[in-house]
Backbone atoms as SQL, in Angstrom:
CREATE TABLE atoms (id INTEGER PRIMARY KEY, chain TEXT, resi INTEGER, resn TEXT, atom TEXT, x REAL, y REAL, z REAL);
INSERT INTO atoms VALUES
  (1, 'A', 1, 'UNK', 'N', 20.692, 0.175, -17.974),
  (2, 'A', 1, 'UNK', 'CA', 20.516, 0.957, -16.775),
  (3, 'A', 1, 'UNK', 'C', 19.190, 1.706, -16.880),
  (4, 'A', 2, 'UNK', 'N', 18.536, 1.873, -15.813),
  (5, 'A', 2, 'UNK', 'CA', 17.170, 2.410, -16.068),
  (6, 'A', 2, 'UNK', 'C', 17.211, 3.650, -15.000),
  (7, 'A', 3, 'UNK', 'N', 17.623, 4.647, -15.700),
  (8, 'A', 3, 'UNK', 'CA', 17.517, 5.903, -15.086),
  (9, 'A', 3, 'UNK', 'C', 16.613, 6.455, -14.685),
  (10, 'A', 4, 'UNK', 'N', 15.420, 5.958, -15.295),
  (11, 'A', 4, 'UNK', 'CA', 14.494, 6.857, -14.932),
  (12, 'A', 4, 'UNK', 'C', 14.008, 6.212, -13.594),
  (13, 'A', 5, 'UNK', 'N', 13.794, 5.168, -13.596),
  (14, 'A', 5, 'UNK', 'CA', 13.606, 4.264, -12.240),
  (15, 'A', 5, 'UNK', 'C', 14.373, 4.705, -10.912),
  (16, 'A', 6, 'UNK', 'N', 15.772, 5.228, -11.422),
  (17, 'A', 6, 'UNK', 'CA', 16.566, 5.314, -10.318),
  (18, 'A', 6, 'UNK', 'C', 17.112, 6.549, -10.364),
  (19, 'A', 7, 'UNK', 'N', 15.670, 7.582, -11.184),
  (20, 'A', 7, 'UNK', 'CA', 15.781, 8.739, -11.007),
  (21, 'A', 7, 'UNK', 'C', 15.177, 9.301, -9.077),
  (22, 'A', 8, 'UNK', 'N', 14.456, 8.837, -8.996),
  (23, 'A', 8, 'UNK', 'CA', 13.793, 8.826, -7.560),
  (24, 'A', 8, 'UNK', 'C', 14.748, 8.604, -6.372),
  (25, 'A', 9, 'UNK', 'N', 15.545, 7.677, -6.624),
  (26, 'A', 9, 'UNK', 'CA', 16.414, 7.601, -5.519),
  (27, 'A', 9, 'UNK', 'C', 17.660, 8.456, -4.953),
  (28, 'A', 10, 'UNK', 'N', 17.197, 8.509, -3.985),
  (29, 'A', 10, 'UNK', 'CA', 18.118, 9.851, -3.476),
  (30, 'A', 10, 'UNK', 'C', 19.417, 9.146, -2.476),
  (31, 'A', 11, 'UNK', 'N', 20.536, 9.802, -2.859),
  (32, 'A', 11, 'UNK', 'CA', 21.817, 9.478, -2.577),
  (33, 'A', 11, 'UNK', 'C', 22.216, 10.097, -0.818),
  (34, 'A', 12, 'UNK', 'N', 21.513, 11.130, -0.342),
  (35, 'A', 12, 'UNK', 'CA', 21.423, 10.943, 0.728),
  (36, 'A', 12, 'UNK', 'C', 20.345, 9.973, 1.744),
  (37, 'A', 13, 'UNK', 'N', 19.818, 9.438, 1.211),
  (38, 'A', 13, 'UNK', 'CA', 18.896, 7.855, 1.970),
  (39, 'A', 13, 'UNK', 'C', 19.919, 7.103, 1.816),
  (40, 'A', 14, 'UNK', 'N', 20.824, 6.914, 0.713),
  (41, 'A', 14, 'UNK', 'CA', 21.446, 5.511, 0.717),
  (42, 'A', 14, 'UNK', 'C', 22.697, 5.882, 1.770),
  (43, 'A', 15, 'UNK', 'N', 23.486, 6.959, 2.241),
  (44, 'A', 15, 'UNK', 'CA', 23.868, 7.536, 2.826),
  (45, 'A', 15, 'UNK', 'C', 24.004, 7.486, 4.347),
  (46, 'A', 16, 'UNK', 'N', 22.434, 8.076, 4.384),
  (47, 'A', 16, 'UNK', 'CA', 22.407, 7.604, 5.732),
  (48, 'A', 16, 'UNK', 'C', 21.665, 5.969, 5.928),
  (49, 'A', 17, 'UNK', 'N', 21.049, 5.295, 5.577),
  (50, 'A', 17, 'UNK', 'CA', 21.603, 4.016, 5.464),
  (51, 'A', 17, 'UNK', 'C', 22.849, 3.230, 5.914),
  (52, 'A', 18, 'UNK', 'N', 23.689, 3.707, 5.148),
  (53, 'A', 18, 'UNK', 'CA', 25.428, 3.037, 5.266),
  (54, 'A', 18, 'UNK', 'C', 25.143, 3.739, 6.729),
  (55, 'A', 19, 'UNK', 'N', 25.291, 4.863, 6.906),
  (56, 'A', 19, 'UNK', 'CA', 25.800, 5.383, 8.342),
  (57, 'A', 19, 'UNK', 'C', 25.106, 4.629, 9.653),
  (58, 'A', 20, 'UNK', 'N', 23.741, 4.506, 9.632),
  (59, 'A', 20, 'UNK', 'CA', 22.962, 3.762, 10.527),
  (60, 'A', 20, 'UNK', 'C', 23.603, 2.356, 10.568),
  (61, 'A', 21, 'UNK', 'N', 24.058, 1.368, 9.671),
  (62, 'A', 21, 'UNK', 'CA', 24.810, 0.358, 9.658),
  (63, 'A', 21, 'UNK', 'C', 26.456, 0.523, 10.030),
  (64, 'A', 22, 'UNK', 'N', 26.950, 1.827, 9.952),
  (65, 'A', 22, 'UNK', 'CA', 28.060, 1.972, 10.745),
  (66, 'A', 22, 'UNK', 'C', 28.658, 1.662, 11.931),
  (67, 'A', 23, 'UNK', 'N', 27.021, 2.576, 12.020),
  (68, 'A', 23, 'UNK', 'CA', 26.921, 2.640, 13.986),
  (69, 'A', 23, 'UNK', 'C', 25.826, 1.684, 14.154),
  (70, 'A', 24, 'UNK', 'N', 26.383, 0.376, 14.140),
  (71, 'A', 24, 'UNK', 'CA', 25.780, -0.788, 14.615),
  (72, 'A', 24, 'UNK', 'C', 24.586, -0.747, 14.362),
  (73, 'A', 25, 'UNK', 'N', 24.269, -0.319, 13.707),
  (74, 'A', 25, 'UNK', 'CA', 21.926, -0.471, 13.389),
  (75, 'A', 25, 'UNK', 'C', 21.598, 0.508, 14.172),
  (76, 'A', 26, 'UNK', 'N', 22.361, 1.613, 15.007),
  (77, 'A', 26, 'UNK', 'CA', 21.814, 2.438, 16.028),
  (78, 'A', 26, 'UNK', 'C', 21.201, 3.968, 15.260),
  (79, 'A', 27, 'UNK', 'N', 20.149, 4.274, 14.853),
  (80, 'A', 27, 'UNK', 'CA', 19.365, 5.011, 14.494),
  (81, 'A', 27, 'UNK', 'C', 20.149, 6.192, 15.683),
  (82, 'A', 28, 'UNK', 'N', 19.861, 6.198, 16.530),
  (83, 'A', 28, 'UNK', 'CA', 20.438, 7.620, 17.624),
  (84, 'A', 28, 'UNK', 'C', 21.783, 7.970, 16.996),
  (85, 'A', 29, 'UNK', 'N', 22.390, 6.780, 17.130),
  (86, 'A', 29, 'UNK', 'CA', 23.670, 7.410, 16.996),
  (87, 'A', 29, 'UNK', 'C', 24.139, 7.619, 15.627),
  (88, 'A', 30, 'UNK', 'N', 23.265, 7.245, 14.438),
  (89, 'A', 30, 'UNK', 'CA', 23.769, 7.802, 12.996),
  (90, 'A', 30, 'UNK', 'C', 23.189, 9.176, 13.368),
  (91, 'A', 31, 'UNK', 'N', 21.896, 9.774, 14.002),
  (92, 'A', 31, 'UNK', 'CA', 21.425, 11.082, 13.640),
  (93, 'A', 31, 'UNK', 'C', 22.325, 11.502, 14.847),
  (94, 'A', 32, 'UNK', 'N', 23.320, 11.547, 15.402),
  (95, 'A', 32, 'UNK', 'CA', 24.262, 12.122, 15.780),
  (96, 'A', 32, 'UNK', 'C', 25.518, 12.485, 15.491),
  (97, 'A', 33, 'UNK', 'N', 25.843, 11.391, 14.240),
  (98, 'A', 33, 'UNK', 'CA', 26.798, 11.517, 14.011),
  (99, 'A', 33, 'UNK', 'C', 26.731, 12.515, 12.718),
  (100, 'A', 34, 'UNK', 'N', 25.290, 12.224, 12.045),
  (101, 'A', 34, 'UNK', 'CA', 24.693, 12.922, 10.763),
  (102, 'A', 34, 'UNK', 'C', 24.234, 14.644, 11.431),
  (103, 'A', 35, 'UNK', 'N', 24.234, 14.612, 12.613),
  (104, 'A', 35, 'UNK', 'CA', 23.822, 16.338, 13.290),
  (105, 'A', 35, 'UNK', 'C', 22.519, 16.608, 12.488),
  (106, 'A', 36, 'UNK', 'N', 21.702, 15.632, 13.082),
  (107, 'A', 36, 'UNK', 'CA', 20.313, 15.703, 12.720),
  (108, 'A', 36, 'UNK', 'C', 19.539, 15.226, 13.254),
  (109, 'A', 37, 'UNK', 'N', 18.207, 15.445, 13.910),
  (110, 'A', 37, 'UNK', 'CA', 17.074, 14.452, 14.509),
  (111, 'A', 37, 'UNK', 'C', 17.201, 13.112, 14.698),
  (112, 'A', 38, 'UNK', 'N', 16.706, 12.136, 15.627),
  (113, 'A', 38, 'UNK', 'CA', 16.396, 10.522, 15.286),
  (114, 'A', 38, 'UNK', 'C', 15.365, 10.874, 13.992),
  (115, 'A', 39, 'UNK', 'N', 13.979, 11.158, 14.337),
  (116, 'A', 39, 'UNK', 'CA', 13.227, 11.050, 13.996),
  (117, 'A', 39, 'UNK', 'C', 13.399, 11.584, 12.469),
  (118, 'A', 40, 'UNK', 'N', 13.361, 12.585, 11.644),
  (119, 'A', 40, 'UNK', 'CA', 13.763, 12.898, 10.591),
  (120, 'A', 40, 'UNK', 'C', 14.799, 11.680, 9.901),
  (121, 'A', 41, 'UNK', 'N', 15.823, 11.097, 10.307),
  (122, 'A', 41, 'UNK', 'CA', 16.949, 9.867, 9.742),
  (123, 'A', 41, 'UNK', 'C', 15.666, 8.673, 9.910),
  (124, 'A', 42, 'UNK', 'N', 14.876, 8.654, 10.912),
  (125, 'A', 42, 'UNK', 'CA', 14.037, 7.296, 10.451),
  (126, 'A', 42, 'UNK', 'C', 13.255, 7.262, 9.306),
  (127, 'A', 43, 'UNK', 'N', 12.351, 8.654, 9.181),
  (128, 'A', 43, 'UNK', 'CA', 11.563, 8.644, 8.258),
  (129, 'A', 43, 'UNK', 'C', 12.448, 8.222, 6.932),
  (130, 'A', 44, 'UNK', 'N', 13.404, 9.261, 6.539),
  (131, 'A', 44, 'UNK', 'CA', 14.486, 8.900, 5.253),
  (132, 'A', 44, 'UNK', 'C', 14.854, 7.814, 5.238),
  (133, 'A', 45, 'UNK', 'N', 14.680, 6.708, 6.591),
  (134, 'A', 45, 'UNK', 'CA', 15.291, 5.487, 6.034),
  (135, 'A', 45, 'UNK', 'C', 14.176, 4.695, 5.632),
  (136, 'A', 46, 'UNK', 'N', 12.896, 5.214, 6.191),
  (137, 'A', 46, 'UNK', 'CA', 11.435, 4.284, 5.947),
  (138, 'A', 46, 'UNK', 'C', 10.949, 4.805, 4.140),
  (139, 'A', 47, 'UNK', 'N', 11.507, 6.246, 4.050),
  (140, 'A', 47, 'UNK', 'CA', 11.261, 6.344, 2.638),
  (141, 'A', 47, 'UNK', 'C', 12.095, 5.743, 1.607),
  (142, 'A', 48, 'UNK', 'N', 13.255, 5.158, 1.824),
  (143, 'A', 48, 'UNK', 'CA', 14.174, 4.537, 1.073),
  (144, 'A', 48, 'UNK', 'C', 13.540, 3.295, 1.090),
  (145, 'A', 49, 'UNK', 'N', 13.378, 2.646, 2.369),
  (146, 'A', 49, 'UNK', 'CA', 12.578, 1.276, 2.127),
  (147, 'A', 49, 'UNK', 'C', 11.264, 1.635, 1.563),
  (148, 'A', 50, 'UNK', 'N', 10.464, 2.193, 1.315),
  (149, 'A', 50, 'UNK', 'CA', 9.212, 2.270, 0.505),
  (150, 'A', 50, 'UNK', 'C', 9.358, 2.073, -0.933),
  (151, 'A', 51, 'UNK', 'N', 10.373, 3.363, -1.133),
  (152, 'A', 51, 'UNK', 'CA', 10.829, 3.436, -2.709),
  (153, 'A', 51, 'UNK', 'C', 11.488, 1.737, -3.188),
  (154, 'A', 52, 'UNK', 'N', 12.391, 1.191, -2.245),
  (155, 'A', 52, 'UNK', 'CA', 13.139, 0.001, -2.876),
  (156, 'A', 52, 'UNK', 'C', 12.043, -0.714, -2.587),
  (157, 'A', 53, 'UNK', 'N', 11.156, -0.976, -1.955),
  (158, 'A', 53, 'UNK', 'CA', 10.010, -2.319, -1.880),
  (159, 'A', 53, 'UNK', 'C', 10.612, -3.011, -0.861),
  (160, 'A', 54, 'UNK', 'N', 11.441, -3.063, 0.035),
  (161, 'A', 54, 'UNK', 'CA', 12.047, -3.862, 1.065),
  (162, 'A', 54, 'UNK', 'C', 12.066, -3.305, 2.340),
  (163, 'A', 55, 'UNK', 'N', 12.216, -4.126, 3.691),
  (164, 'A', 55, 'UNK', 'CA', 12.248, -3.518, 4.817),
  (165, 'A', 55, 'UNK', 'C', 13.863, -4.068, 5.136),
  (166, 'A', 56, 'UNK', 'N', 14.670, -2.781, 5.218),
  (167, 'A', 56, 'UNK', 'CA', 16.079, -2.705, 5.421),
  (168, 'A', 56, 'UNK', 'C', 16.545, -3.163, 6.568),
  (169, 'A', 57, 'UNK', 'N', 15.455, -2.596, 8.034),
  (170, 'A', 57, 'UNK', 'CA', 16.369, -3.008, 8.840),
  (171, 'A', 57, 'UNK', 'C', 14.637, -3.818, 9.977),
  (172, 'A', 58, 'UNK', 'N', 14.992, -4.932, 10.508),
  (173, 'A', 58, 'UNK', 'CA', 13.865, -5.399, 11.532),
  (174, 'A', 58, 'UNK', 'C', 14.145, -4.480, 12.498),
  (175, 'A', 59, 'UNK', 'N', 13.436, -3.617, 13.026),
  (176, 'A', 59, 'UNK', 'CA', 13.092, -2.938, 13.632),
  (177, 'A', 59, 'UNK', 'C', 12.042, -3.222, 15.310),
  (178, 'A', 60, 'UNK', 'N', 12.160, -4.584, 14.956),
  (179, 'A', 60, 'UNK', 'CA', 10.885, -5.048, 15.845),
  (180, 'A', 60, 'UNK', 'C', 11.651, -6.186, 17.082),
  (181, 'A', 61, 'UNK', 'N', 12.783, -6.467, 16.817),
  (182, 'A', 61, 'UNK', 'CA', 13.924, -6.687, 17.778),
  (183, 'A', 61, 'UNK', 'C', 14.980, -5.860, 18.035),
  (184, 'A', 62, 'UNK', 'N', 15.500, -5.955, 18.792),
  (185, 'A', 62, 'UNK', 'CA', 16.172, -5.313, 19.713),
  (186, 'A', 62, 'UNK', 'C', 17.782, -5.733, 20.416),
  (187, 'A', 63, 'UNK', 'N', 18.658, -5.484, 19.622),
  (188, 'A', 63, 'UNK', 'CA', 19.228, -4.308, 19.063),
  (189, 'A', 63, 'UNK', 'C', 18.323, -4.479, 17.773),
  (190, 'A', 64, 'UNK', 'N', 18.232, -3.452, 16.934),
  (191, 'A', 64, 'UNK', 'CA', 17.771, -3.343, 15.584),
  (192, 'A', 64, 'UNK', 'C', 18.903, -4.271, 14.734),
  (193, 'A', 65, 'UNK', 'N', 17.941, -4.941, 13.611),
  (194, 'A', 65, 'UNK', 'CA', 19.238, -5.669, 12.718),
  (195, 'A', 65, 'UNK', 'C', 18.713, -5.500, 11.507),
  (196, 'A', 66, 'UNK', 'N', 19.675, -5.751, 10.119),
  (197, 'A', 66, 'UNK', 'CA', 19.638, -5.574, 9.103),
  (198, 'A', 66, 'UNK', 'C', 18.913, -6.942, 8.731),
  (199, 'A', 67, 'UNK', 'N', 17.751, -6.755, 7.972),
  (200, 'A', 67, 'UNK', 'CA', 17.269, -8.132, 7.387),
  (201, 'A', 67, 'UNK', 'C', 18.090, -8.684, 6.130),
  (202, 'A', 68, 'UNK', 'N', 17.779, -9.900, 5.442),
  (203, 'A', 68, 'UNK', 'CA', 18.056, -10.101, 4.501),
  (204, 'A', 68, 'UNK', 'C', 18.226, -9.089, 3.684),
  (205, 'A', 69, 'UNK', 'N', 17.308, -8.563, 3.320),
  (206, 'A', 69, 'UNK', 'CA', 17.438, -7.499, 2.074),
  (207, 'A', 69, 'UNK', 'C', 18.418, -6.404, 2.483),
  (208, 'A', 70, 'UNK', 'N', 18.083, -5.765, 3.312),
  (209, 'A', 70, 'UNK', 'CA', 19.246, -5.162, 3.954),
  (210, 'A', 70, 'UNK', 'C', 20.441, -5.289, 4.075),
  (211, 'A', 71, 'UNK', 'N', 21.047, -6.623, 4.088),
  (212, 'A', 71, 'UNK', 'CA', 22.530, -7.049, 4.017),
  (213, 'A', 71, 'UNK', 'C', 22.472, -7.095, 2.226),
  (214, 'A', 72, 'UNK', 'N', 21.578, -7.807, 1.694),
  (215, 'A', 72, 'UNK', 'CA', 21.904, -7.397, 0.062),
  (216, 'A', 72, 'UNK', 'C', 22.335, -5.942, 0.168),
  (217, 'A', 73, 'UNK', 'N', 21.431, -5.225, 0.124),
  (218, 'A', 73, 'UNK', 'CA', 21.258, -3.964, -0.318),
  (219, 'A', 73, 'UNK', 'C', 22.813, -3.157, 0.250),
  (220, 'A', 74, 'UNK', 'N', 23.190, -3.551, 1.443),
  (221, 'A', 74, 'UNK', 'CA', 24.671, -3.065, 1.461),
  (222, 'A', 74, 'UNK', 'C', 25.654, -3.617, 0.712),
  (223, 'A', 75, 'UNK', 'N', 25.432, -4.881, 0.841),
  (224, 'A', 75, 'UNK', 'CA', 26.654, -5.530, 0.193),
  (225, 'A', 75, 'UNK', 'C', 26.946, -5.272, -1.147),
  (226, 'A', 76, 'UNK', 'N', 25.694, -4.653, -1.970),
  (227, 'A', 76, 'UNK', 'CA', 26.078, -3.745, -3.246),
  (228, 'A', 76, 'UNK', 'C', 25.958, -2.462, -2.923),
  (229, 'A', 77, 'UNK', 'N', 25.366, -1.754, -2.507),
  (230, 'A', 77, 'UNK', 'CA', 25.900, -0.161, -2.711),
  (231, 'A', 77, 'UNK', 'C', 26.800, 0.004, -1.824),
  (232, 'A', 78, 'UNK', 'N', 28.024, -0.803, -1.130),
  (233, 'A', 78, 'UNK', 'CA', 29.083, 0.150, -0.561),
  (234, 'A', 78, 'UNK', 'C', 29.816, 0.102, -1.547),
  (235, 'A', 79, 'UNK', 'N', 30.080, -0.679, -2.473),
  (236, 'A', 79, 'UNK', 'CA', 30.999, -0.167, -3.753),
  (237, 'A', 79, 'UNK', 'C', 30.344, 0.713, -4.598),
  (238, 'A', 80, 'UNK', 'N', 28.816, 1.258, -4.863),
  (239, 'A', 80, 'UNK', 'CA', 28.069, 1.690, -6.223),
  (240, 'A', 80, 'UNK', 'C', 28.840, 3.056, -5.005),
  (241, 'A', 81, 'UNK', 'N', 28.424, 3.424, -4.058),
  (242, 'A', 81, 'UNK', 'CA', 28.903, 4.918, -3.353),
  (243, 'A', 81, 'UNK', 'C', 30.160, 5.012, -3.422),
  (244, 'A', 82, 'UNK', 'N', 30.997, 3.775, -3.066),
  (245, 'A', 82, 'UNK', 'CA', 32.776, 4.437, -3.447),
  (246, 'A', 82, 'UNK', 'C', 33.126, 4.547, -4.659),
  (247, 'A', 83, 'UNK', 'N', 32.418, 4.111, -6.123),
  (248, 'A', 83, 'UNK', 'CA', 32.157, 4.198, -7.369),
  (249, 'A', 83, 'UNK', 'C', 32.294, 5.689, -7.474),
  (250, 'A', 84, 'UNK', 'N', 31.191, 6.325, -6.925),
  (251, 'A', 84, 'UNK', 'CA', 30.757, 7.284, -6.805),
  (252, 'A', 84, 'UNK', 'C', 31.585, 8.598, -6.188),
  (253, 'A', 85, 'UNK', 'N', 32.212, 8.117, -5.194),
  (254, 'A', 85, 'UNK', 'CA', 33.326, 9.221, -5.074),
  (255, 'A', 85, 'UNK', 'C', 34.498, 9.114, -5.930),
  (256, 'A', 86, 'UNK', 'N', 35.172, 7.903, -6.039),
  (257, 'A', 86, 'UNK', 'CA', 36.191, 8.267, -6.889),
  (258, 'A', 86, 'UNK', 'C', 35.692, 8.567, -8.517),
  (259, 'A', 87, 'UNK', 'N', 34.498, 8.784, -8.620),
  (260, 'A', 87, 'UNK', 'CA', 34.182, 9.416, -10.225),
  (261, 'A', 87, 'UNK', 'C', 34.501, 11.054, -9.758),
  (262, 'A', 88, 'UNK', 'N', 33.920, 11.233, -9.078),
  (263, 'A', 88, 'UNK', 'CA', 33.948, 12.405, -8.339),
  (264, 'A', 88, 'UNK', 'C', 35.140, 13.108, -7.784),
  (265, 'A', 89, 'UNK', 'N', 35.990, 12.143, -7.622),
  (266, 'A', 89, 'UNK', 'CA', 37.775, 12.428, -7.686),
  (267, 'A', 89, 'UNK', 'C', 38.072, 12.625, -8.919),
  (268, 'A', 90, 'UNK', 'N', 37.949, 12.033, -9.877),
  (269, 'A', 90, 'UNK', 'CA', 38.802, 11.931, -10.875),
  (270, 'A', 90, 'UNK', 'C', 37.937, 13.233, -11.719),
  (271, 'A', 91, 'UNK', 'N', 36.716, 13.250, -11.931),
  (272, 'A', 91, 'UNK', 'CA', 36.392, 14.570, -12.149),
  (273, 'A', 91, 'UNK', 'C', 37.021, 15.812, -11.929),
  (274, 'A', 92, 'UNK', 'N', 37.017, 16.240, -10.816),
  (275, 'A', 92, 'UNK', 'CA', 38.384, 17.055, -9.708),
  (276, 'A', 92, 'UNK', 'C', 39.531, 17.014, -10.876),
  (277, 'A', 93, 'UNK', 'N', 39.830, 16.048, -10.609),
  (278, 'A', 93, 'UNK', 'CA', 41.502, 15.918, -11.217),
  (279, 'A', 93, 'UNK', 'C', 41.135, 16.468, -12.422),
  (280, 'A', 94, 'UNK', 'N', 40.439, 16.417, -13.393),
  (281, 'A', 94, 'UNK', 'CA', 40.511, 16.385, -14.532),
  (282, 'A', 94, 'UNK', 'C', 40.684, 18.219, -15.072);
């Protein structure tokens, strides 16, 4: 595991990420549902794609869609984040 690499990455980008893919690729409606700006949730999602080297979502059609990398990139971190809460449960418990 290379921590230091994936010291940079911040758990609210991957976050709102999942959420923007919630709500159908709709950027408005994650920063609504997140009670926050469009604009502020785009930048965090353009800085997540900078940091990973990939462009998450095509942006240049309409509805917005998840590219290739983008469907990778979910299809592993929705388990690394539910990983992540139930460590975070069982912590609790403990």
């Amino acid at each position: 595991m290379d921590l230091l690499r994936l010291s940079n990455l911040e758990i609210r980008q991957v976050c709102y990420f999942l959420m923007v893919v919630e709500c159908e690729n709709s950027f408005s409606r994650a920063a609504e549902r997140l009670h926050i700006e469009q604009p502020p949730l785009s930048q965090r999602i353009r800085a997540l794609e900078k940091r990973l080297k990939v462009e998450l979502f095509n942006r240049r059609r309409r509805p917005v869609q998840l590219t290739a990398a983008g469907q990778a990139f979910l299809d592993s971190v929705r388990p690394a984040i539910a990983q992540i809460e139930q460590a975070i449960s069982q912590a609790q418990r403990a």
